[in-house]
N, C-alpha and C positions, 0 to 999 in steps of 0.2 A: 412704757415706750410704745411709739405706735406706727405701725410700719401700710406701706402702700400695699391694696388687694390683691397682686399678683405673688407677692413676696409670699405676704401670711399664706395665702390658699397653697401656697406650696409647700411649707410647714404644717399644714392643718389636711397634707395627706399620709401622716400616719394616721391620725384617727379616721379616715375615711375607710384607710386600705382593706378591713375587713365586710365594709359595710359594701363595698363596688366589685368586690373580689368574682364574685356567681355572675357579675353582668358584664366584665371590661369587652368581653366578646361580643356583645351584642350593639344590634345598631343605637341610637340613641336617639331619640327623639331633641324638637329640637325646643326650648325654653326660652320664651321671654317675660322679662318684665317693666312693663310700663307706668313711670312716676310722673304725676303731675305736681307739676309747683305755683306755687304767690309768681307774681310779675315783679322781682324785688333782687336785693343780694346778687343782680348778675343773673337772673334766670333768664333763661333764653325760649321755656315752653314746657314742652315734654317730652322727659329723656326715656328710650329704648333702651334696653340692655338685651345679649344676646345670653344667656349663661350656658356654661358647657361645662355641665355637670361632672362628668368623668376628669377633666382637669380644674373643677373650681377655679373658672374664671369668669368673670365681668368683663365682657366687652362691648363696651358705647357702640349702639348700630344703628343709630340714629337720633336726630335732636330735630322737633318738629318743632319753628318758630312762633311764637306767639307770643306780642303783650297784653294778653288779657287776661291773665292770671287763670288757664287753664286748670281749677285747684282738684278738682272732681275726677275720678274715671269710673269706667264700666266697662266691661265687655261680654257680647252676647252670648249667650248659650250655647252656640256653634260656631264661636271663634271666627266669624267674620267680617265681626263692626266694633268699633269699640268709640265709644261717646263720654263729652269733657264737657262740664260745666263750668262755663267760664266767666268770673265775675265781669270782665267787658261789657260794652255795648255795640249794638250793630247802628249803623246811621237810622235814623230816624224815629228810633226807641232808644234814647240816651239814660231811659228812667227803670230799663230792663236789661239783663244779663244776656247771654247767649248759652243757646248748645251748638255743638258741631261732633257731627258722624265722621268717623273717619274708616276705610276700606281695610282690612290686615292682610296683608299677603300672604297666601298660606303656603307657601316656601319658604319666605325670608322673614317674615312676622313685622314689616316694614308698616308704615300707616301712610297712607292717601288721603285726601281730603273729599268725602264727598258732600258735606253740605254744610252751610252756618245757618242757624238759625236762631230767631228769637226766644229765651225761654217762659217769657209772659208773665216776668217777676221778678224783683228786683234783689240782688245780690242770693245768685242760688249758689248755692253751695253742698248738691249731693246730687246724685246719679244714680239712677240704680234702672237695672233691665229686670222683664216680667220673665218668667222662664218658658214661653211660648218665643220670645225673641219682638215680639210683635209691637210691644211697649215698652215706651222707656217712662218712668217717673220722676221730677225733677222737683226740687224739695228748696223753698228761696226763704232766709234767713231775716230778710228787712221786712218784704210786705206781707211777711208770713200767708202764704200760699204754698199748695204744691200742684202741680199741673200734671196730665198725662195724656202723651203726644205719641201717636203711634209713627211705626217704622215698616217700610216697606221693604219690600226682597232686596231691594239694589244697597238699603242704607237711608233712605231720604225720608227726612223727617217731616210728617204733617204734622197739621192742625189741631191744637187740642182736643179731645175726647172729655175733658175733663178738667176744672182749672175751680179750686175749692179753697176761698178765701176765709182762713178761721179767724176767730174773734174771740176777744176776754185780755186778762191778764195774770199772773201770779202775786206773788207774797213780794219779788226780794227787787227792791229797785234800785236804780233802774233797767237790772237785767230782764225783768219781767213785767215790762210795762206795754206787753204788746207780746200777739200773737211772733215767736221765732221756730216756723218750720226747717226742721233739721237735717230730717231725714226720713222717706218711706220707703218703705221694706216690702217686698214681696213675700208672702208666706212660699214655702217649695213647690206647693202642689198650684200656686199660681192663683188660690180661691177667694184670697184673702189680703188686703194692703195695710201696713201699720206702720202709723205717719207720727212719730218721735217730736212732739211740739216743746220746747228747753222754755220759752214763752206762760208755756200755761200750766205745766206740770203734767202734762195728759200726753199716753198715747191713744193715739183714736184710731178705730178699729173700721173697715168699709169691707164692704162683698165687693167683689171685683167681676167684671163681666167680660170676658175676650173677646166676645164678636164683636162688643159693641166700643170698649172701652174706656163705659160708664163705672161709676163709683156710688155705691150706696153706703148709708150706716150701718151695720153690722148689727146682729142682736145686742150683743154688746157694745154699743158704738166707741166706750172709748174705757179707759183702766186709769187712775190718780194714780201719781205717784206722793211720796210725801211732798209738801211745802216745801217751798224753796229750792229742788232736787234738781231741776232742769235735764232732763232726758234729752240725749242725745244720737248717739248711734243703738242701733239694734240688731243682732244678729241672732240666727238659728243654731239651736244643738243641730249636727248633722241629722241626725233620726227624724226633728221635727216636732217632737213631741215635748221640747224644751226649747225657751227663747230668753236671752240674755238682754240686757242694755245698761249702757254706762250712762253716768247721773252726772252732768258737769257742775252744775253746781255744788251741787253736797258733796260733790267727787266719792262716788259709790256705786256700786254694785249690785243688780239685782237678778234674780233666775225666778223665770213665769213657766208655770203651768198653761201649755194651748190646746186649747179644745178643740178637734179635728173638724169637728161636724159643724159649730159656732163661730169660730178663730177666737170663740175669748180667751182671756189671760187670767189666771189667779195667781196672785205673787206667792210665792216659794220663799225666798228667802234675800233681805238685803243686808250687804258687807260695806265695810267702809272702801275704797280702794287705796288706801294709804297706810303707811305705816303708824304704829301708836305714836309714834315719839315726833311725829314730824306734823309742827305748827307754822309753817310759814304758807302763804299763797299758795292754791292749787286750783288748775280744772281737771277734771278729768275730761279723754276725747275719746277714742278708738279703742273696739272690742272685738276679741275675736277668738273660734275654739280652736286648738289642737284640730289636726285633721282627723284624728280618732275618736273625738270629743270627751277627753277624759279629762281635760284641762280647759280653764278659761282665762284670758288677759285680759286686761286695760291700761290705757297707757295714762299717765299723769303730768300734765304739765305746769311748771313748779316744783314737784317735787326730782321733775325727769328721771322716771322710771316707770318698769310697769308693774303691775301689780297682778300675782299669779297666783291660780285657785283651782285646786283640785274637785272635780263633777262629779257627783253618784248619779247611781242612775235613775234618779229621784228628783234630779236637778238639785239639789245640797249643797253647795259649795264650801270647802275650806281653805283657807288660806296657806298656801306653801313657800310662802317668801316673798320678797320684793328684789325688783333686779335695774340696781341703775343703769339709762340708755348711754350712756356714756357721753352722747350729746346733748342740746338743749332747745326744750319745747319740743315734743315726742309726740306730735301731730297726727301720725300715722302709720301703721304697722303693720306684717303680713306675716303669719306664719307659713313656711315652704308646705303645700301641695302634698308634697311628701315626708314631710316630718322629722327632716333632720334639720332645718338652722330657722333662723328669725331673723325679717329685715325690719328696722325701724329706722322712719325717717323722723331724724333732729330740724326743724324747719329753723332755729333759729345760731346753729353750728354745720348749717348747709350740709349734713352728711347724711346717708342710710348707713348706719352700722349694721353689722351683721354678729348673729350670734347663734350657737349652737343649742339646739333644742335636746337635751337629756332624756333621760327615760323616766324618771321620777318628773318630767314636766316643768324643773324648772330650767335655768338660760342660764349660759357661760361664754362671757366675751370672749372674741375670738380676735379682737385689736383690728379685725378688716374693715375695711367700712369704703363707701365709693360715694366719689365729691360733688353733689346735686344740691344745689342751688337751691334751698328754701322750699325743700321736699312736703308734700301736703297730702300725698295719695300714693297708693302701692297696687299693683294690678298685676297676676301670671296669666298665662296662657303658654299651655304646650301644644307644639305641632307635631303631627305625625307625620 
């Protein structure tokens, strides 16, 4: 049985009551989180939530209009812009996407519009900010390109710095008949960009410059993955000194060794992300650690669930279970900041379920879940 988010969270504070006990005194900071969705199913953009931790509630605080399938977010390193990669066109470039900046209030955590722009590539589908705040990276899926367009104090996005159209193809057709950039990544310390190509089987590895917001090849310009594996998303062990990435095609898993001084990668170790027994369709999409980095997930769609693996500090991974999303096509996930639940957005059961994050790392439904329209991205930001 499955009951409405207000109901459950009110049920789900006995388990809270010991964990809020030392704080209910104290002020609280205030939480949001920002879900992008497909233009589909009734979606109306991109929904806001207010959450208020001490009573585990979700409340809708705002719904920013857009049909242009706003599917991407980011937000910057000092929480006061946050940018949507929107499969759209703006008039006059019908053959390119947009990004748009948007303002966050840092009272209410509301969003403003402050600018649309072109993203100089066709169907992008990633976003991500440099940790200087100064750049944003924009990762397009069709004409396999990623570009980098700097951001100025107010929000306002110029002109490429940077706009790097790869070439080649993989093994597995027609999924790899052509460059499909997916995703680039900033390394933490901002030195280093790794640009996740599902297209050619390669991450590729560039120096990054901040003054200028140029892009070179890296000593190691780029790291194979197996044949037919298609790399997709990529994220960091918190430390840095470990970087994960989910494989959609082969739907797997792998943990790189990064070299601080070089940014190269030496693979460590790849897993399947899926369970033995399960033979029907999958891709894998969305990866991410534990905020303590003792755990890693990815999410699997097809089999809809994610798949959970316990880190040494070696970067090692073991596998600790699989945990169905309860919805279907598990596009995109977030584990809470502070490490007690997990939202994952079902894009094709319009819901973010929500789940309790354990101490052994792995997830237990908690039946809450809040009703978002063909959820494709998961974003927090807390205000003080």
């Amino acid at each position: 049985m499955r009951f409405p988010i207000i109901f459950i969270f009110a049920v789900m504070q006995f388990f809270f009551s010991d964990l809020f006990a030392s704080t209910k005194n104290l002020e609280h900071p205030r939480e949001l989180f920002y879900i992008g969705t497909f233009s589909e199913n009734g979606s109306l953009g991109i929904y806001v939530y207010d959450y208020d931790r001490k009573n585990h509630r979700y409340d809708l605080l705002q719904t920013i209009i857009s049909k242009e399938s706003p599917s991407f977010l980011d937000v910057s390193p000092d929480g006061r812009f946050l940018f949507s990669a929107n499969r759209g066109s703006l008039d006059g470039e019908e053959s390119w996407g947009s990004i748009t900046s948007f303002a966050i209030d840092r009272s209410s955590g509301k969003l403003s519009i402050v600018q649309n722009q072109y993203s100089f590539g066709d169907s992008p589908c990633h976003v991500s900010v440099h940790p200087s705040g100064k750049y944003i990276f924009v990762s397009h899926y069709i004409s396999g390109n990623f570009v980098v367009l700097p951001v100025d104090r107010e929000g306002k996005i110029g002109a490429p710095t940077a706009n790097i159209q790869l070439e080649g193809k993989g093994t597995i057709m027609p999924r790899q008949e052509k460059p499909h950039t997916h995703a680039a990544v900033p390394s933490p310390d901002g030195r280093y960009l790794y640009v996740s190509d599902l297209g050619l089987d390669k991450i590729l590895i560039y120096k990054f410059d901040d003054k200028t917001g140029g892009v070179l090849p890296a000593e190691q310009p780029f790291i194979r993955t197996m044949p037919g594996a298609g790399p997709r998303h990529f994220t960091f062990h918190p430390g840095g000194a470990i970087a994960f990435s989910a494989e959609e095609i082969s739907s797997s898993i792998c943990s790189y060794e990064v070299n601080p001084e070089t940014g190269g990668l030496i693979l460590i170790q790849r897993l399947p992300a899926l369970p033995p027994a399960f033979f029907g369709d999958n891709t894998s999409a969305d990866i991410h650690t534990s905020p303590d980095g003792k755990y890693v997930y990815i999410s699997n769609r097809g089999y809809n669930g994610l798949g959970m693996f316990k880190v040494s500090g070696k970067g090692k991974m073991k596998n600790i279970g699989y945990m169905p999303t309860i919805g279907r096509r598990p596009r995109s996930f977030l584990p809470d900041p502070k490490g007690v639940f997990m939202l994952v957005g079902n894009r094709d059961s319009n819901e973010v379920n929500i789940f309790l994050m354990e101490k052994d790392g792995t997830l237990t439904d908690t039946s809450g879940y809040l009703s978002v329209p063909s959820p494709v991205c998961i974003k927090y930001l807390e205000i003080n």
